[in-house]
C-alpha positions in Angstrom: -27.5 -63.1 -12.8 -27.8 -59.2 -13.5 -24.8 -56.6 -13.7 -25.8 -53.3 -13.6 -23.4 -50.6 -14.7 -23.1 -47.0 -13.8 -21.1 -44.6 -15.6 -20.6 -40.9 -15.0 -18.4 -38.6 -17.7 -17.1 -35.3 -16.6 -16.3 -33.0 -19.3 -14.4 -29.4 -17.9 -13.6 -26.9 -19.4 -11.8 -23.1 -17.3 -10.7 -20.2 -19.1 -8.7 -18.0 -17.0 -9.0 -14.1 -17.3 -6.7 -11.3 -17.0 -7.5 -7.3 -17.1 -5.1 -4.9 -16.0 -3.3 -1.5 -16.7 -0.7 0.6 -15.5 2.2 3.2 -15.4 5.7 3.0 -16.1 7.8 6.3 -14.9 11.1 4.7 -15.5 12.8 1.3 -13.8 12.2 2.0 -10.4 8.4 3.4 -10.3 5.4 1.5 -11.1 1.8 1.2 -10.4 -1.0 -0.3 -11.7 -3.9 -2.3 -11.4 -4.2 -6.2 -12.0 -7.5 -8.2 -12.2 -7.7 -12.3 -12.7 -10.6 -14.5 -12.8 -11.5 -17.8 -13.7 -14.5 -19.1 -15.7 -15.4 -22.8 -15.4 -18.0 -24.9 -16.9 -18.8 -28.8 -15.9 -20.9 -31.1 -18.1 -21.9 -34.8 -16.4 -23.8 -37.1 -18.6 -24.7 -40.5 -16.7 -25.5 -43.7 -18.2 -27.3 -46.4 -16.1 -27.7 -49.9 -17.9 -28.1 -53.3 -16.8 -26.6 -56.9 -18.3 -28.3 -60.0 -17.7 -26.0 -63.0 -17.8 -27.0 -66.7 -18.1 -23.8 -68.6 -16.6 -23.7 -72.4 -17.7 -24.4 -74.7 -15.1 -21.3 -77.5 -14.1 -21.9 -81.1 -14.3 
């Protein structure tokens, strides 16, 4: 009898970015200009194997 096996690990890793500047005039007056962004990296590693089993036979 043969098993075979394949596994797949996911690594991820996202950083997420902000940018921005602006004004203040007093409480009630603001402007300004906001930027967001994501960066994202993905790593899969696979690993294919195979087990070979000998089962016992009954009597």
């Amino acid at each position: 009898m043969r098993v075979d096996f394949d596994l797949a690990v996911t690594v991820t890793q996202s950083d997420k970015l902000k940018a921005g500047s602006g004004l203040s005039f007093a409480s009630f007056a603001k402007a300004g200009v906001l930027s967001e962004g994501t960066s994202k990296n993905e790593e899969v590693n696979r690993i294919k194997y195979t087990i070979h089993i000998t089962l016992p036979e009954l009597d």
